[in-house]
C-alpha positions in Angstrom: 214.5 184.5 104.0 216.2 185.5 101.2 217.7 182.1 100.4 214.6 180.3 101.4 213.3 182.4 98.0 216.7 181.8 95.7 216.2 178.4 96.7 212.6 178.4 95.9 212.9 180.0 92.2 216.4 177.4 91.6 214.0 174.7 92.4 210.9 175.7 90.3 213.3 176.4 87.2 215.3 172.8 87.5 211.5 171.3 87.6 210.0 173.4 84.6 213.3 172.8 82.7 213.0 169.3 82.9 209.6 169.1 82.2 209.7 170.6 78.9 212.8 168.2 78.0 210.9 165.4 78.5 208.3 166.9 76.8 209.8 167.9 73.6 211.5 163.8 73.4 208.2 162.4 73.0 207.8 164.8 69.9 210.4 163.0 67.8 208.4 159.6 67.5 206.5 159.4 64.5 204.6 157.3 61.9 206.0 156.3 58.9 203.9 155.6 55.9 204.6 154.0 52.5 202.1 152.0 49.8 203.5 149.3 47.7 202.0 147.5 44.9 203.3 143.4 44.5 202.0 142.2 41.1 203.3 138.9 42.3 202.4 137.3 45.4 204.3 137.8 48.6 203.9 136.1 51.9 204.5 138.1 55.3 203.9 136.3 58.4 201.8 133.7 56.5 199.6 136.1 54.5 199.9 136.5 50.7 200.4 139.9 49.4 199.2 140.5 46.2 197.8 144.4 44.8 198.0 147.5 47.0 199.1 147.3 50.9 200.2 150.6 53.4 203.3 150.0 55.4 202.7 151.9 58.5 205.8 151.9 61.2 204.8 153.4 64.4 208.2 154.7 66.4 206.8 155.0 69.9 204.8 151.1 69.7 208.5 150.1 68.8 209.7 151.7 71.7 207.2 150.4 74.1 208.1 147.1 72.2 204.6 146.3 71.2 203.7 145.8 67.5 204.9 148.5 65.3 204.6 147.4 61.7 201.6 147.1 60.5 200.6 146.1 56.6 196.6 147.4 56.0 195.0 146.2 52.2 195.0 149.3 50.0 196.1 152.5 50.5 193.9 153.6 53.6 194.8 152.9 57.8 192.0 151.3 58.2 191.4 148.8 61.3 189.1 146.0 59.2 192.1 145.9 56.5 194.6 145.3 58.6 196.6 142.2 57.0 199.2 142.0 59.2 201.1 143.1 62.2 204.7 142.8 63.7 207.6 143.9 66.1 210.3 144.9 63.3 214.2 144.8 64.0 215.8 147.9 62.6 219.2 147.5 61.0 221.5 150.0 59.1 221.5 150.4 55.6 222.4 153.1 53.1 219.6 155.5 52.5 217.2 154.6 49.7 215.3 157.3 47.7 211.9 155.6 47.5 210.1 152.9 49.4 212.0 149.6 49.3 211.2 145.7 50.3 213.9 143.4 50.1 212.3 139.7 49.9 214.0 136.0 49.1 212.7 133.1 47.2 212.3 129.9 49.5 211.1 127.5 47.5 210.6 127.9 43.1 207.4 130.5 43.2 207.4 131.1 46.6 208.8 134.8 47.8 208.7 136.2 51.1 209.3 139.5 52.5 212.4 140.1 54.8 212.6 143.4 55.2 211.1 147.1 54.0 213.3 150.8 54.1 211.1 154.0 53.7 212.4 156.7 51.4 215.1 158.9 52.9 216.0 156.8 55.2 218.7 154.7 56.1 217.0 152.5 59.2 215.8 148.7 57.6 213.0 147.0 59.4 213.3 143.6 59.3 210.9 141.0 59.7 210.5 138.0 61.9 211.1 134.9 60.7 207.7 133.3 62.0 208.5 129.5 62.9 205.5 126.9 62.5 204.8 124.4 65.5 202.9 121.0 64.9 200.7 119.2 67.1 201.8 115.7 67.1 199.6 113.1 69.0 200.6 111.2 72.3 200.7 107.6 71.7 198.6 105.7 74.2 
């Protein structure tokens, strides 16, 4: 009887132990947050950016490998100013003290973004290089 109970209160304390570990991991995803003003325009996934845009990066969407970047006109997360939206690749760089977006020039006055770093850290997200398909007729 007395081991049925040691067993009993082993079991229950692995089980609530590794409850709470699980619990506390889903605690360390977060959202990032950064607005950026582009007095020139810049083109992300085939939308021009030009005035005031929120960078939102959502950890546990990236996880789940849904959609985690999303670009929103002005400085509010609002769903009906949502601009664009993206699975981002995160690659290392060296910590930046402010918001940063790295972009490249592929044709004379045409810039596009390639990648963004939030303040303090030292993760880059990437962007995707989108790839345009044409429709080309059959010939009867």
């Amino acid at each position: 009887m007395k081991n049925l109970v040691f067993v009993s209160v082993v079991l229950c304390t692995l089980i609530i132990g590794s409850v709470a570990w699980t619990s506390t991991a889903a605690t360390d995803v977060h959202k990032q947050k950064a607005v950026a003003q582009f007095d020139n325009p810049v083109t992300v996934q085939g939308v021009v950016l030009k005035g005031q845009y929120l960078f939102v990066h959502d950890d546990a969407a990236m996880n789940r490998g849904d959609a985690c970047t999303f670009i929103y006109k002005g400085a509010s997360e609002a769903p009906d100013k949502l601009v664009a939206s993206f699975h981002c690749t995160h690659v290392q760089r060296s910590m930046v003290k402010h918001f940063t977006v790295r972009t490249t020039e592929t044709a004379p006055g045409h810039v596009e973004l390639r990648e963004f770093q939030f303040g303090g850290e030292t993760a880059g997200h990437v962007v995707p290089v989108t790839t345009m398909t044409a429709v080309v007729p059959l010939m009867n």
